[in-house]
Every structure is written in C-alpha cells, then in structure tokens.
N, C-alpha and C positions, 0 to 999 in steps of 0.2 A: 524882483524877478518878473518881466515880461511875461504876457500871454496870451492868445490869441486867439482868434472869434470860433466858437466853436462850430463852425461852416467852413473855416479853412483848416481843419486841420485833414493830414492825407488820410485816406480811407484804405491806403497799401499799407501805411503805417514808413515810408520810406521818408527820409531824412530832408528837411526843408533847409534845402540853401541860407534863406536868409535869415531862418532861424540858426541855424549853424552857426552863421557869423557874426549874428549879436551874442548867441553865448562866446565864442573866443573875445569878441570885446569886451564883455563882463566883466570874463575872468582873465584878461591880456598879463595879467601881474603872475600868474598862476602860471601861463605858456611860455612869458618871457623867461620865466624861474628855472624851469624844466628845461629849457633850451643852453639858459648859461650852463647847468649844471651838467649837463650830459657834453658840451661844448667843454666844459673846463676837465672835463676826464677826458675827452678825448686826445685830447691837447697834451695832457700828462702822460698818458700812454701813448700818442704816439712820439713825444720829443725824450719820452727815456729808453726805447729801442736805440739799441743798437743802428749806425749806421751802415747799410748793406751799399756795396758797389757792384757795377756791371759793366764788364767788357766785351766786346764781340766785334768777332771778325768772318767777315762774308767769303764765301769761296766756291768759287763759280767750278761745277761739276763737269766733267764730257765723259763722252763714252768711250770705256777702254776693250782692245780686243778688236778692234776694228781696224781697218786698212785703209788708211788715210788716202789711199791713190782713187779710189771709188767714187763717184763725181756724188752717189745716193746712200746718204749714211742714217742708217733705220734707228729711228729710236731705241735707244736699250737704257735707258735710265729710270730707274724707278724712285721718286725722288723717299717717300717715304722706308722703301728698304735702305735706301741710302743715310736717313737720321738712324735709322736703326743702328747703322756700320758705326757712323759715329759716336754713339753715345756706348757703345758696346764694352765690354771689359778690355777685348785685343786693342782698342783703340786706346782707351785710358790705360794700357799698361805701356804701351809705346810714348805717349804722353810724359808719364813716370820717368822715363830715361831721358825726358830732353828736359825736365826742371832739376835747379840744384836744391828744392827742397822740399819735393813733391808728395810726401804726407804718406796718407795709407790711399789705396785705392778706391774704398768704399767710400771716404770722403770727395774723394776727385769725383768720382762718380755721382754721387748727391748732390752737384753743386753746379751744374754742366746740364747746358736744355740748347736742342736745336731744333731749330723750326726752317721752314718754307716757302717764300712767296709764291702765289698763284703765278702761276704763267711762266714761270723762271727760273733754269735749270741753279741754281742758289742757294748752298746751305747757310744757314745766320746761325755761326757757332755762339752761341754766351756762354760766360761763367761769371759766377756771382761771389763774392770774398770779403771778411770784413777791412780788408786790405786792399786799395785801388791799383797800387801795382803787383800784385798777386792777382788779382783781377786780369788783368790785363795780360802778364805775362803766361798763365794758365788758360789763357782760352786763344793765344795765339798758339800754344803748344797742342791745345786740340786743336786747331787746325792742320797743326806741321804732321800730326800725328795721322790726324785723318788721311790726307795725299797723300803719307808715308808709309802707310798702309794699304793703300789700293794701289800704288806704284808696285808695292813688293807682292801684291798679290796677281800683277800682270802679269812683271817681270818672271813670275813662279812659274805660272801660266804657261809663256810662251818657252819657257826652258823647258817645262815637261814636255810639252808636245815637239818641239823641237828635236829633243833628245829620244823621243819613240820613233820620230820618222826616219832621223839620221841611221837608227840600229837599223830599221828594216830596209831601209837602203846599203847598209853594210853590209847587212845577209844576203842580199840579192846579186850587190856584186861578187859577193864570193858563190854565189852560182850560176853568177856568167863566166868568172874564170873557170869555171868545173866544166862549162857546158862548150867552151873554147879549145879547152885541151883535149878534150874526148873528139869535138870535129877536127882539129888536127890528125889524130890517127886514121881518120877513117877516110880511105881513098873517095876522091871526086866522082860524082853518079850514082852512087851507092844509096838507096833508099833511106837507112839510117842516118846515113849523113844528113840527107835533107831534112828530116825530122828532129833533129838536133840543131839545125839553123831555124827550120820555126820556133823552136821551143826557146832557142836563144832571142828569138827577137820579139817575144813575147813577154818575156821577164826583162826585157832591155826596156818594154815601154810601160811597164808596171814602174820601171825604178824612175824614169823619165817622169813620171806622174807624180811619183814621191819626191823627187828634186823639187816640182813643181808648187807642192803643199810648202816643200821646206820655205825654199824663194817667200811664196808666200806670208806662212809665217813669221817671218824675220822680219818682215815690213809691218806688224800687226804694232796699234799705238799701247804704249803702256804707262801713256801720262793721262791720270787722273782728274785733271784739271790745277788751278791755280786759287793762291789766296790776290782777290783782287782788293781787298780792304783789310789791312792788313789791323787787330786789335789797337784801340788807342788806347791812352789813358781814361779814365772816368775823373773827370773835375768836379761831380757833384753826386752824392748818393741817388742810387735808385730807390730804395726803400731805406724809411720811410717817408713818402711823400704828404710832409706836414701841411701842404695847402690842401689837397685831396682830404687830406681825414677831418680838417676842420670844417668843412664847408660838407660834408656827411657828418660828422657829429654836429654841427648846427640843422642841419633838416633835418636830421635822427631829433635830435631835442624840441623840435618844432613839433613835429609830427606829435612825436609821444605827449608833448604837450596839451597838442591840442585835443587830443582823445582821452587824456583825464581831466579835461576842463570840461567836454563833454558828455562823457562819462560822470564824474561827478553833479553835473548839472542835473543828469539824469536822473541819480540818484535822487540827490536832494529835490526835486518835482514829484517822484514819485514817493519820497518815503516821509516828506513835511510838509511838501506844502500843500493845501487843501485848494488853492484858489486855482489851478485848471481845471479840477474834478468840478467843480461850482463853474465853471464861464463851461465846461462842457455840457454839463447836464442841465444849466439853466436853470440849477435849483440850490437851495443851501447843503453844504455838509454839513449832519447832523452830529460825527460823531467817528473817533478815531481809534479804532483800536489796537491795541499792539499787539507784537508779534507773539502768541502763548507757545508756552514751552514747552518740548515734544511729550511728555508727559501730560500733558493739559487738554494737547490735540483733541484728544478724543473721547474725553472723559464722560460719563453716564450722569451726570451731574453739573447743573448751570453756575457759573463760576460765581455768580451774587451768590449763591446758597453755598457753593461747594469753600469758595475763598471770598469773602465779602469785603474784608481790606486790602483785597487785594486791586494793580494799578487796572487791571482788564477788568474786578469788578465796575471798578469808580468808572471804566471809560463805556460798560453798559451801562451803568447809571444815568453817566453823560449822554449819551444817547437818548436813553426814555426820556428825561428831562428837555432836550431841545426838540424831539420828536413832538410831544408835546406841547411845545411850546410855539412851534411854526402854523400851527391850525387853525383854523377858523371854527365858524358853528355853521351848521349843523356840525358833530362831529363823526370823523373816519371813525368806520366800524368794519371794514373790511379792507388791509393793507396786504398788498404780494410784495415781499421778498427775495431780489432776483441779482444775479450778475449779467455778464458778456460770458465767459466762458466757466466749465468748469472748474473749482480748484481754489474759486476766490475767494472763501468763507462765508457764502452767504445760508447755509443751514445752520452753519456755528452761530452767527450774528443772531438768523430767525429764531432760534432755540434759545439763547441767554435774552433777548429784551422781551420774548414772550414771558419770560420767568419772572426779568425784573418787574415790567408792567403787572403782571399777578401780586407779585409780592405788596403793590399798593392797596390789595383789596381787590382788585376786577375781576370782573371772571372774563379771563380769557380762555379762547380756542385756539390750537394751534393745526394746520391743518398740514400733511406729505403732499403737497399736489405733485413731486419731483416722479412720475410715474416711470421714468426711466432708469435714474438710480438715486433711491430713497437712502436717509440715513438717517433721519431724523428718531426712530424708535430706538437706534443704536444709542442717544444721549440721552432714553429714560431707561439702558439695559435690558429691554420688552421686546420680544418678539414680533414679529409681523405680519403673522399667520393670515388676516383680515384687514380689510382698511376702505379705503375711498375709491379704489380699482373695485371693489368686488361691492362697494355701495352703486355705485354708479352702473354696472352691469346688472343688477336687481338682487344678486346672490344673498346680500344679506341686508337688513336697514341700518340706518344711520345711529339709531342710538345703540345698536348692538357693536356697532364697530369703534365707539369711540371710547375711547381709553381716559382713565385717571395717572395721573402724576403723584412725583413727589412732593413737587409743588403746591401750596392751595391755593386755588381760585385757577390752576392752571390744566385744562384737560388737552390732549392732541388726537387727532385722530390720523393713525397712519395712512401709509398708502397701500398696503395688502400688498400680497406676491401681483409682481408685475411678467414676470418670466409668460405667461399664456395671456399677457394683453398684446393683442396684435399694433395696435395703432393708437397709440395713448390720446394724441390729438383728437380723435373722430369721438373719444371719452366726454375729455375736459371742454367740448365745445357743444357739449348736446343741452338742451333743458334740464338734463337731469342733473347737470350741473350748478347750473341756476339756482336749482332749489334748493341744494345742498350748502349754497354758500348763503339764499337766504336764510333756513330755518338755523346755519347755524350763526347768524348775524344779531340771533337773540341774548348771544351774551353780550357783554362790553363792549370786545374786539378780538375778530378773529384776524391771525398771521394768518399769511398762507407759505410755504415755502414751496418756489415752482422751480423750474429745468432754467437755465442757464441761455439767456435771449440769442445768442447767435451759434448755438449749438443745435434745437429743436424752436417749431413753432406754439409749442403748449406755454409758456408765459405767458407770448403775445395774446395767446386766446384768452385767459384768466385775465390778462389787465385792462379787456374788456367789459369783466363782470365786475371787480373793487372799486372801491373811493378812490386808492392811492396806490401807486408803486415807489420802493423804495429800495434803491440802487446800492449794491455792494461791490467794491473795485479793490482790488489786493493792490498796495501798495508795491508787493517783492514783484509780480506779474503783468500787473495792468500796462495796458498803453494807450494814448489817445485814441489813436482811429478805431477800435475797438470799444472803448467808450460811444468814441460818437457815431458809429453805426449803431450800436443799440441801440442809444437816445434817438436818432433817424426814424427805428423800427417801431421804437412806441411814440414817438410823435404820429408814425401812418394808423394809428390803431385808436390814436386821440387818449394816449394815457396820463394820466392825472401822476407825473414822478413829485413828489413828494422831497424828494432831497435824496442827499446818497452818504455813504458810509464808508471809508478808506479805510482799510484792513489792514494787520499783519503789519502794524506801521513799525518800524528799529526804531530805538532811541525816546519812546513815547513818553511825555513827562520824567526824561531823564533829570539827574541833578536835583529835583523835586523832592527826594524822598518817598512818591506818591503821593504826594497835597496838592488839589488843586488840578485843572482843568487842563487839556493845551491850550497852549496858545491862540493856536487858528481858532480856538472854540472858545476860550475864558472871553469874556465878555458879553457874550453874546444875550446875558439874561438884561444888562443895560441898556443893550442896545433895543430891545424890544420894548411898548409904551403901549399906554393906553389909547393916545390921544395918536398917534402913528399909524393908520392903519397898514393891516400886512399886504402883501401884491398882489390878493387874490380880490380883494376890497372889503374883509372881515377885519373885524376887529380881536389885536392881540393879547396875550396876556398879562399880567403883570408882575414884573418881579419877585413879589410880596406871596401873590398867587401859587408862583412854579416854587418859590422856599415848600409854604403849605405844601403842593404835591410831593414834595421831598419827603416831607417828612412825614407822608401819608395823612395830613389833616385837613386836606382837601374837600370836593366835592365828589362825594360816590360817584358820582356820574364822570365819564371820560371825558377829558377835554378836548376840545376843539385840534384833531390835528391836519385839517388840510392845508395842500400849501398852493400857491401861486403855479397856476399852468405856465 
C-alpha cells in the first residue's frame, strides 16, 4: 500500500487526484469485476424485456371558427389545450370506432402521449404496443380521431349558431308581415301610418343585420387541420434500447467500482495498516487496540485487571511493552495522552496502560488534565467532587485531592468540577501547573490525560511541560489531515511525540485465537538491538530485557521511554 509524505497530505482533508488513481490501479481487478457484473445484469435485464414499438403520426393544427376571407387571422390555438383534446377520453373513444380491435379504453388511453414542437402549430401523436402494426395502426387512428373530433365540434358550432340566427330572422319576418298589413289599412298621411313605416324599417334593418351574421357564419372554417405525416411502420423497437442500457450499466459498474475500491482502500488504511499513522506522526505506532465491546465501553475497571486474557488486554500489554521499549535514558517520567478530536479513545487508552504499567510494580500517577470534559474518575466509579481544577485555583492541595485506585502502585488525580472554571487554559498554563506536574513526577511516571489538540489549546500548553506526547487516532474516525494538523500543532510548541496508538481497530488479531501480537507490531522486539542505536541517539533495549519487563523481573526503575523528535 502506497503512502505519502506527511506535508502532503490535504489539510481540508479533500480527496487527492492522484492518489485516487493509484488506488483504482491497485485494485483495477476489483473495478473491472464490478463493472462486468453490473454490465452483465444489465444486459439480462434489459434483452428479456419485452420488446416495445412506437408509432407516430404528425398533424399540423389551424385554427377553426374563423373566416378564411380576413386577410388578419389572430391566433387562437392553444397548442397545450389542444394535447389535452387529444389525449382526452372523447377522443380515444372516437378512436375506438375506427379500430377493428380496439381493446378497452383505459388501455387505449395508457399507451398514447402527445407532445409539441417549439415554434410549430404540430401535434406528434404516438402510441406505443407490443405489436408494431398495432402500433402503427392505433396512433394513426388517434390522429383520424383527433380532426374528427374538432371537425364535428365546428361543424356543431356553426349549426348552433346558425340555427339561432335563422329563428330570429324568422320571427322578424313574421313581423314585418304583421307590420305590412296593418300599414295597408291605414289611409296615406295619417300619423299612425307613418309610425308603422318606421317601426317597419327598423326591424327590416335588425333582420338585414342577422342575414348578415348568417352570411357570415356560413363562411366560418371548420377544418381542423390535417395529418401531414401520416403513422409508418416501426422497423425496429423503441424500448428497450440495448446499446443505451449497456453503455450505462457499464458506467453504472465503473462508477460503483470505483467507490468500493476506494472505499475499501479506505477502510483497510484506517482499520490495519499502521504505516500512514507512522509517515504522519513521524513516529512509531506503539500499539493497536481493537474495537471493545459496547459493554466494555465504559467500564470502572482497566481491562488488564477487569479481562486479562483478554485480546484488548494482550494489546494494552502490547502497548506498555513497545512503549517502553522505544526510549532512551534519561527516562520519560511525564507522558500527555492526547488525540485530534474528541471521541478517539484516548482516556480509555490513558486509563488501561496507566494500569498495566502499575501492574509492573511502578507507582504511577495518573493525572484528568481534560478540564473541559473529564471522564477519567468514571473508570475508577469515584466521584469528582475535587481535583486539579480546584488544586490549581489554591482551593484545596494536592495531596488532598489525589485519589487511590483499585489498582496498586496506581493513584489518579482527578480533574474536580469544571462547570465554575471560566477558562481552563489560563489554568493549565500558569506555574501552578509546573509545580503540580513537578511534585508529582516523584513517582515513576505520571500520564496525563489532556483535551483533544484541535478542539481546545490546553494539550498544546501541557506538551510544553512533559518528556513526551503520545498520540491516539481511532481507527473507525481518524483521518489524515486531521492527524497531520495536530502533528503541525505540536511540532509549533517543539513537542517531544513519542509514537501513537490506532484505536478501536476491527478485525485485530483476528484468526489468532488471541496469541500473539499484530502484525504491524509482532516483530518489533527483533528488530530493536543493542548495538543499533534508536533515532533519538540513545541506546535501545534489548529483547531479553523487554521479556524481563514482561514478566515483571526487571529493573524497579522505569525504562528508558523517549523516542526520536
């Protein structure tokens, strides 16, 4: 597996091109896989579909109701009410009458789509069948149907109105005959008379007027337009179109490919391998713990004492032991504890390897510097009434606040109620700090467990006053650029990182039974020598030596564990 300098990795944490595309080369066996296979279902689903056909016939719309003699003929087409008419029931049941095997209606009608070019009065009737002369013949019959329909609805048109004009021209003439015979009786001159010739030739120009609508009328168009493309045959299925789906089920399988090949990659860098965490931090991984079980999470009890054969004891084990074993002399007597963010186990880690280093005989301190959110008193089940918040403000002293375990050789001192500490940093960075982690550097070795380095500044202050800092990265969480803006952070502050620790790892010492070390870490006691010295220019220990510290029949005094800036 590839890896790269840790100065290049991105600091957004956003995806590197050309890492991208050495992992798809990696894993090309992996993408090409994904590809055939989603390529070969496509290919089956879509060549055992049924084959659909499509027929369509164009039919150029005008506007009816109008008087063709008028040089200015106003738009009146509405193209979308006009698919509407088409696709309507009245139209599919006109339809119905001109096939000789025209089905039910609600099929006619499900199977039938008309649409509109931009710009042009043009309806594109289709109909779709698994029959290509069914096809064909069904959507020239919506067409016939269509004009057959708006012909009979002109023709309707102009008979109604025709037929209302003609009555009141009926009526009129019969009273101008009424108004005829009455001025015949009545002698020339005669007042009444004259008013009976206006009133006749008033209703003579009313009827003249309605002659005039009729005329009209009569000339009004009541052709709907024409089919100028008259339905063909369909030679070849519309759906499904087999080159279309392959060539998307092959990008469909590519794609998918390539995001479980980097997906996976992913995985597997964060959940085994140890060597980006190591070219990040610039320092060795000490030590891999896996994933404990929601039960375990939280337990008041350090898993060396709580489960001792168990595979997370063996990988605290693992831990003290190469912790140890990366150091120099003088030896660390004050190690901080720390992640990138929170969540990454790094109070679980500081709480079991405080334990297990005790369990050698040491007397270690274990110190809550997390003045923000403390949890450390929750895994000895002890309150936290007092602690290093209310040492450090003068409220109470230091041996009063510090607490005994279940552990022996293991004491902690919490962190006291933080809720009334204003500014925890203005705390952790005064002298009174200083003194607190001198006086208590008189045991073997104090942890410290601090705040989470790219969440608050109170680590960075702390990894000014220890030997060492030692890095914890969840394997289910972490990400590069998050690593290495930490590492960034305590390089500006000149911290001594000591190595780091991948958490919460799946699969750890799978297959194994729990015998034996991982991988990325088994060896590691070989590889270290006497005659070899370690990066920092101290001399290392020797395999013989770290057995002895195993087995507790070592040297009382702690060993040498500084490691290489």
């Amino acid at each position: 597996m590839s890896t790269r300098n840790a100065d290049e990795v991105a600091a957004d944490g956003t995806i590197d091109l050309r890492e991208f595309l050495a992992t798809i080369a990696r894993r090309k066996w992996l993408v090409l896989g994904v590809a055939m296979v989603v390529t070969a279902l496509t290919a089956l689903y879509s060549y055992s579909r049924t084959p659909i056909y499509t027929s369509k016939a164009d039919v150029l719309v005008r506007p009816i109701l109008t008087n063709p003699l008028e040089s200015y003929q106003p738009e009146r087409i509405n193209l979308q009410t006009e698919i509407r008419i088409a696709t309507s029931a009245a139209v599919a049941n006109v339809a119905l009458g001109l096939l000789e095997s025209p089905g039910t209606l609600e099929a006619l009608m499900s199977n039938v789509s008309v649409t509109a070019p931009e710009d042009a009065q043009i309806l594109e009737i289709s109909y779709s069948a698994f029959d290509a002369r069914e096809a064909q013949l069904r959507a020239q019959a919506f067409a016939d149907a269509y004009l057959g329909f708006k012909a009979d609805q002109a023709i309707a048109s102009i008979a109604g109105r025709t037929s209302a004009l003609q009555t009141e021209i009926d009526k009129l003439d019969e009273e101008i005959s009424g108004l005829n015979a009455r001025i015949a009786d009545d002698e020339y001159g005669t007042a009444d008379r004259t008013d009976l010739v206006e009133e006749r030739s008033a209703v003579e120009s009313t009827r003249l007027a309605l002659r005039n609508q009729l005329a009209t009328v009569s000339t009004l168009s009541s052709d709907p337009g024409q089919v100028i493309q008259p339905a063909r045959f369909p030679s070849s299925p519309s759906r499904p179109k087999h080159r279309l789906d392959l060539l998307l089920g092959a990008l469909i399988g590519l794609i998918t490919g390539m995001g479980l090949a980097y997906a996976r990659e992913r995985r597997q860098e964060r959940s085994e391998s140890t060597a980006w965490l190591e070219q990040i931090l610039d320092a060795p991984v000490l030590g891999m713990i896996p994933r404990l079980p929601p039960g375990r999470r939280h337990s008041r009890r350090p898993v060396t004492v709580d489960e001792p054969k168990s595979r997370a004891a063996e990988a605290v084990r693992t831990l003290r032991t190469n912790l140890l074993a990366v150091g120099g002399r003088p030896p660390i007597k004050t190690l901080l504890v720390t992640s990138a963010w929170p969540g990454e186990g790094k109070t679980t880690v500081a709480t079991n390897l405080s334990a297990a280093i005790a369990q050698l005989g040491r007397d270690v301190l274990l110190i809550s510097a997390d003045l923000r959110s403390p949890h450390v008193h929750s895994f000895f089940g002890l309150g936290n009434e007092q602690g290093l918040g209310q040492v450090l403000t003068g409220e109470v002293t230091l041996e009063d606040a510090l607490r005994g375990s279940t552990v022996p050789h293991l004491r902690f001192l919490p962190s006291g109620p933080v809720a009334e500490i204003a500014e925890p940093v203005e705390l952790l960075q005064s002298d009174k700090m200083l003194d607190v982690i001198a006086r208590c550097a008189e045991n073997d070795l104090v942890i410290i467990d601090g705040s989470p380095i790219l969440a608050v500044a109170d680590s960075l202050v702390i990894a000014t006053m220890v030997d060492a800092v030692l890095f914890v990265a969840s394997a289910r969480n972490e990400r590069r650029a998050t690593i290495a803006q930490s590492r960034y952070l305590l390089r500006q502050v000149h911290a001594n990182v000591v190595g780091g620790v991948l958490n919460r790892v799946d699969g750890w010492n799978r297959g194994r039974g729990g015998y034996g070390a991982p991988d990325s870490l088994r060896g590691m006691l070989s590889r270290i020598s006497v005659s070899e010295p370690s990066r920092n220019g101290h001399s290392s220990v020797t395999p013989s030596e770290l057995e002895e510290e195993r087995s507790g029949l070592g040297d009382p005094q702690l060993p040498p564990v500084s490691a290489p800036r």
